[in-house]
N, C-alpha and C positions, 0 to 999 in steps of 0.2 A: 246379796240379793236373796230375797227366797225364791223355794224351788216348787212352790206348786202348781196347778194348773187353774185358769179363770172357771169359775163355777156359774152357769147360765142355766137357769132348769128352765123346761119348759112353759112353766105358766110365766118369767116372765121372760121368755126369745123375743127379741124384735121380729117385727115383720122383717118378712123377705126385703122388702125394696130396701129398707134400710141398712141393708149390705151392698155396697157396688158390683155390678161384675166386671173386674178390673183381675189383670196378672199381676198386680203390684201386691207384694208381701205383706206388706203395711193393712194389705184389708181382713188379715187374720186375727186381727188383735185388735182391731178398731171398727166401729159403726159408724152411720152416722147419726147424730143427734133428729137431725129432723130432714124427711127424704128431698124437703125443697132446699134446705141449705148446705152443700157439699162442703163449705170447709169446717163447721164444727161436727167433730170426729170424737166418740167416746172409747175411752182405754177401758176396755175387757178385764184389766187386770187390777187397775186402782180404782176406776171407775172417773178419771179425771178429763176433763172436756176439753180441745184443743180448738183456738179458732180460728188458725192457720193453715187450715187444710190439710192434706196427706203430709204433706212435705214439715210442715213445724209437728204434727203426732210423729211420726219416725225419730224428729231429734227428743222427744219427752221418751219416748218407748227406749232408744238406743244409748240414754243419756248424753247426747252431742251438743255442744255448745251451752252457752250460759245463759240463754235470754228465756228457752224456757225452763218448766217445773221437768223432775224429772219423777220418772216412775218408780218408785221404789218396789214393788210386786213384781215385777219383769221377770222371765226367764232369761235364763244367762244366754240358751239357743236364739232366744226369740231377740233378745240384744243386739244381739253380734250380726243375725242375718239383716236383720234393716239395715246395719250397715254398711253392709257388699253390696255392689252393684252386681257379682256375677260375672260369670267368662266374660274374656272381651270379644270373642265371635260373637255375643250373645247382641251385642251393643254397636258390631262393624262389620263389614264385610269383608269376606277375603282378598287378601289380596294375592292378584295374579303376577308372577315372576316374569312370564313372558310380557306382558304388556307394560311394565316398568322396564325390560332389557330394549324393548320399544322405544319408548319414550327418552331414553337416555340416549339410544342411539340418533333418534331425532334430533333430539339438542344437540349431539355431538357434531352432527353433520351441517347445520347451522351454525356452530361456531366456527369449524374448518372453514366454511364455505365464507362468510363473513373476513376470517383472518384472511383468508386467501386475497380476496379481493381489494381489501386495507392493503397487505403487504404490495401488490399488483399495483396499484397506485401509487405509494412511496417510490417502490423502481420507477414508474414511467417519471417521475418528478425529476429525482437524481439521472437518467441519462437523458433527458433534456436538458438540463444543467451539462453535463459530461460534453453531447453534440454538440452544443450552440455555443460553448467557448473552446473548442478542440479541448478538451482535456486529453491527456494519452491512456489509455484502458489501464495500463498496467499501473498507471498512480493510484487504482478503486482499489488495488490487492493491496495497498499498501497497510502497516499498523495504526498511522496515524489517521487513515481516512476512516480504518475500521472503530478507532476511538473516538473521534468526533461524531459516528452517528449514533453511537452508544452514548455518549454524553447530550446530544440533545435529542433523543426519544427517554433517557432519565428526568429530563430537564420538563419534557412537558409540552405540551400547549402553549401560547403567547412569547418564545422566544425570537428576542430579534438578533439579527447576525451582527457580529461588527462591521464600522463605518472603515471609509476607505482610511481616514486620520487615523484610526486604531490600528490598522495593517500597517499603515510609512510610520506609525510615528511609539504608542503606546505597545504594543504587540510586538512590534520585530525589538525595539528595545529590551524588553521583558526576555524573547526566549534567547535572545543573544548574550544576555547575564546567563540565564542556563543552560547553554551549552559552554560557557565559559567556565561555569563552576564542577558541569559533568568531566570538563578536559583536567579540572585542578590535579586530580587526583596522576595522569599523566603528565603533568610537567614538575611533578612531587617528584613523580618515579626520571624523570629524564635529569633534574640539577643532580636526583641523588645517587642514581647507577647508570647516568648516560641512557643512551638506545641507538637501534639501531635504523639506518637511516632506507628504506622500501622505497623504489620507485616500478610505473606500470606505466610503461607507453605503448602506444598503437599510432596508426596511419590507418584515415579514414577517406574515402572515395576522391575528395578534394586534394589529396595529396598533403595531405598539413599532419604534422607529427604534436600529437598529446601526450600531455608526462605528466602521472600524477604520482605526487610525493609524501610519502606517509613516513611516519615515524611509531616505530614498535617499541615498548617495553613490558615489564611484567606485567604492568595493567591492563595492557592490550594494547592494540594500532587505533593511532588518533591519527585522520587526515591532515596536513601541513595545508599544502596549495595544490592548484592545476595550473600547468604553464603549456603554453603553445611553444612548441621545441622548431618549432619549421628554421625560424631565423635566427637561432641561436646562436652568437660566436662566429659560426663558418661563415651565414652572409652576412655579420657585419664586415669581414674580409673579403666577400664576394662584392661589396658596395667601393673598395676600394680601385680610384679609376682606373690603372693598370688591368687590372680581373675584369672591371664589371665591365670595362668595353667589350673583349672575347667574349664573355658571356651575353652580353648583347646582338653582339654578332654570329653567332654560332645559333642562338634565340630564332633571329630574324632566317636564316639558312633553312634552317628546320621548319618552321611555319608556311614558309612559302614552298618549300618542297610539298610538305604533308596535305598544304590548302588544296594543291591541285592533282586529280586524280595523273592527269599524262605525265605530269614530270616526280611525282612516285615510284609510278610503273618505269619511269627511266631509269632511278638512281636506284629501283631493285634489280633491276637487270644486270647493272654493272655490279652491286656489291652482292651477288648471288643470290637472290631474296632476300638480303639480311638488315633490319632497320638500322637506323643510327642512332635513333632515341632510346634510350633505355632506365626504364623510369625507377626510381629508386625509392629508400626509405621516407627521407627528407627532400624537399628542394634543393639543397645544397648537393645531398650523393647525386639526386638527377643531373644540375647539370655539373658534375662529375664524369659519371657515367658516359653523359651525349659527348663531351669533351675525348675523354679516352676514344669512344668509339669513331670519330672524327677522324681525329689520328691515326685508329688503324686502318681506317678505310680510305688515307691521304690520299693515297697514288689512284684509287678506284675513280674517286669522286673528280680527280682532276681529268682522269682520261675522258670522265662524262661531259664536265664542262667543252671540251673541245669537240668533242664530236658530236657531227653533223644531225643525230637522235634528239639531243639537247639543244642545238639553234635550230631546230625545224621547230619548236613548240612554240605555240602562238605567245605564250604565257611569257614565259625568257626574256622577250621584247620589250616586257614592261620594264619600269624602272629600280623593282623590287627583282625582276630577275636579274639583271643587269651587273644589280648589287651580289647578287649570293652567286655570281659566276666572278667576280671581280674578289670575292673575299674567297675563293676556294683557292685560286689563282695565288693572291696572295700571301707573300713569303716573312711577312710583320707578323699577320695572322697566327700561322705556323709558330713562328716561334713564341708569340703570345701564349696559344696554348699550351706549349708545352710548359711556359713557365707556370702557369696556372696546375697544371698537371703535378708537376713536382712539391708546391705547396700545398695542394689541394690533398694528396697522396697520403701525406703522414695523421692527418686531420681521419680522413675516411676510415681506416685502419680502427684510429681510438671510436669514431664513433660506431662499427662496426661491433669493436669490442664492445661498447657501451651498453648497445642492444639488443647484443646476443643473450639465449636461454642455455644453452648449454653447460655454461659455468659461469659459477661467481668469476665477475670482474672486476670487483673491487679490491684488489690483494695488487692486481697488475695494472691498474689506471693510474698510479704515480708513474712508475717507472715508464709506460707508455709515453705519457705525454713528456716526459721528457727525454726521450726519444722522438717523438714528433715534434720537439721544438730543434734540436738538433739536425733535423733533417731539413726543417725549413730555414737553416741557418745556412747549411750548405747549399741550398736549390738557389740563395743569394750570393752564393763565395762567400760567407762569411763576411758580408760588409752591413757593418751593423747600421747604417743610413738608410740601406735598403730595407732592412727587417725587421725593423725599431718598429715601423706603424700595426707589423702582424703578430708581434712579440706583444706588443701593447695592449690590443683586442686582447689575446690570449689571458696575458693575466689580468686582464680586468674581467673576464668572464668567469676565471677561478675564482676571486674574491668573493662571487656574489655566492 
């Protein structure tokens, strides 16, 4: 480009008008052609006439784009600056820091306040659900519930739950292959190093004994079964008629004592406030237990029956007292029990051991119980007609 400057002398200056008074750069270098018509703009430097207005002379002055002519006369300064716009304060206003920390925190507190109230209402949804079908609270802490509401807040909008067919039929099918396949890896480990064999019982308010049975190997403890232990073995020997009449009868004794406050307060009088029921692990050690305590309290209980404390009571009269004064009396009874006592004896012993914490008992549960069959051998003389039907029970309960 050359570098000189436009030459205007004064004889021929355009009028005044015919300069805008504008801040626009552009009106340094350019006229207008004629003062009525603002877009044709004459170049100072080539002398060429633009009819585009300010805006297409800046692209011919700055050489910008193709559509027009460009000016070859131009100073390189006078080039360049039509092309800037200039500071950008020049063009915008400042912007304030505090009033954007403003604003953000607006929104912020709008969004909290929004989530809040969404999450607010999913809760009340789920323990409406939770209340109105008793669900138990502590099933909400569990993994799987916390998975499933992760999987349908991924899931979206429009999900429907499954049908009750899919719970009985598709569904339990389905995770019942997968926990069978989670177990493979445990019964890999049990054909191939054996395991070893965990059980956990308690007795719960109802007096009934749970035994859960697990099975440990290097893989970990895989749950087997839960078995109700209450009636295990002992009362099928307690069902046998010889036993189960005494225990019947000893049953009915107790109940009518315990039913009525006066003849309670009798039969603590004579056995020095001391009950006769004594409740135990199992049903079986119970009436165990009431059995033995019967017995030691024979002589007490009969002096009660006879005197005149015990037939003053209105109760006695009836036909259920009648009976537990006639079975205390009774010398069948007596020895009933005791036979019960002596088979029952060896049984109580192993299952004691069974369910004690203090030491492993599985080193000494063979040699027990055969000792406890030994002793329920003698409690018959050793006549095996007699002990056939308790020996039977027995090892049919080891089998399983």
């Amino acid at each position: 480009m050359s570098s000189f400057e436009p030459q205007v002398d004064a004889t021929t200056e355009p009028e005044s008008q015919l300069k805008r008074k504008s801040s626009d750069i552009g009106w340094e270098w350019g006229w207008l052609v004629d003062p009525n018509d603002k877009n044709q703009v004459k170049c100072l430097f080539c002398g060429h006439e633009s009819t585009g207005g300010m805006h297409r002379f800046k692209q011919h002055l700055g050489h910008v784009g193709s559509v027009v002519t460009k000016c070859k006369k131009s100073l390189v300064g006078s080039s360049d600056s039509v092309s800037k716009l200039g500071p950008m304060d020049t063009f915008a206003r400042r912007i304030d820091p505090k009033a954007n920390q403003a604003k953000a925190r607006r929104q912020q507190n709008i969004n909290e306040a929004l989530w809040k109230e969404r999450t607010h209402q999913v809760q009340q949804y789920v323990a409406r659900w939770v209340y109105t079908h008793g669900i138990p609270f502590h099933a909400c802490d569990s993994d799987e519930f916390k998975e499933m509401v992760e999987a349908i807040s991924r899931f979206g909008p429009g999900f429907q739950p499954p049908s009750q067919h899919h719970y009985r039929e598709t569904l339990l099918e389905e995770e019942h292959a997968r926990t069978k396949s989670l177990l493979q890896d445990h019964e890999d480990e049990k054909n191939k190093y054996g395991c070893s064999v965990m059980t956990d019982a308690w007795t719960y308010m109802k007096m009934r004994s749970i035994m859960n049975i697990c099975a440990h190997t290097t893989a970990g403890t895989s749950f087997i079964k839960s078995k109700e232990m209450s009636n295990v073995s002992h009362t099928s020997i307690g069902n046998l008629p010889r036993f189960k009449k005494r225990i019947d009868q000893a049953k009915s004794f107790t109940i009518f004592v315990y039913g009525h406050h006066r003849s309670l307060t009798c039969m603590r009088s004579f056995t020095l406030k001391i009950d006769i029921i004594r409740p135990g692990v199992t049903r079986f050690a119970t009436a165990y237990l009431t059995l033995q305590s019967m017995m030691e309290k024979k002589d007490a209980l009969r002096k009660m029956v006879v005197n005149s404390k015990w037939y003053d009571l209105p109760d006695v009269k009836s036909k259920k007292g009648k009976e537990a004064t006639t079975m205390v009396l009774s010398i069948p009874f007596c020895k009933g029990v005791s036979l019960c006592l002596k088979v029952f004896e060896p049984l109580v012993k192993l299952l004691r051991l069974v369910d004690g914490d203090v030491k492993p008992s599985m080193g000494f549960l063979y040699g027990e119980l055969i000792n406890a069959k030994k002793a329920i051998k003698e409690a018959f003389g050793n006549v095996e007609i007699k002990y056939k039907e308790v020996m039977s029970i027995i090892e049919k309960k080891n089998e399983r």
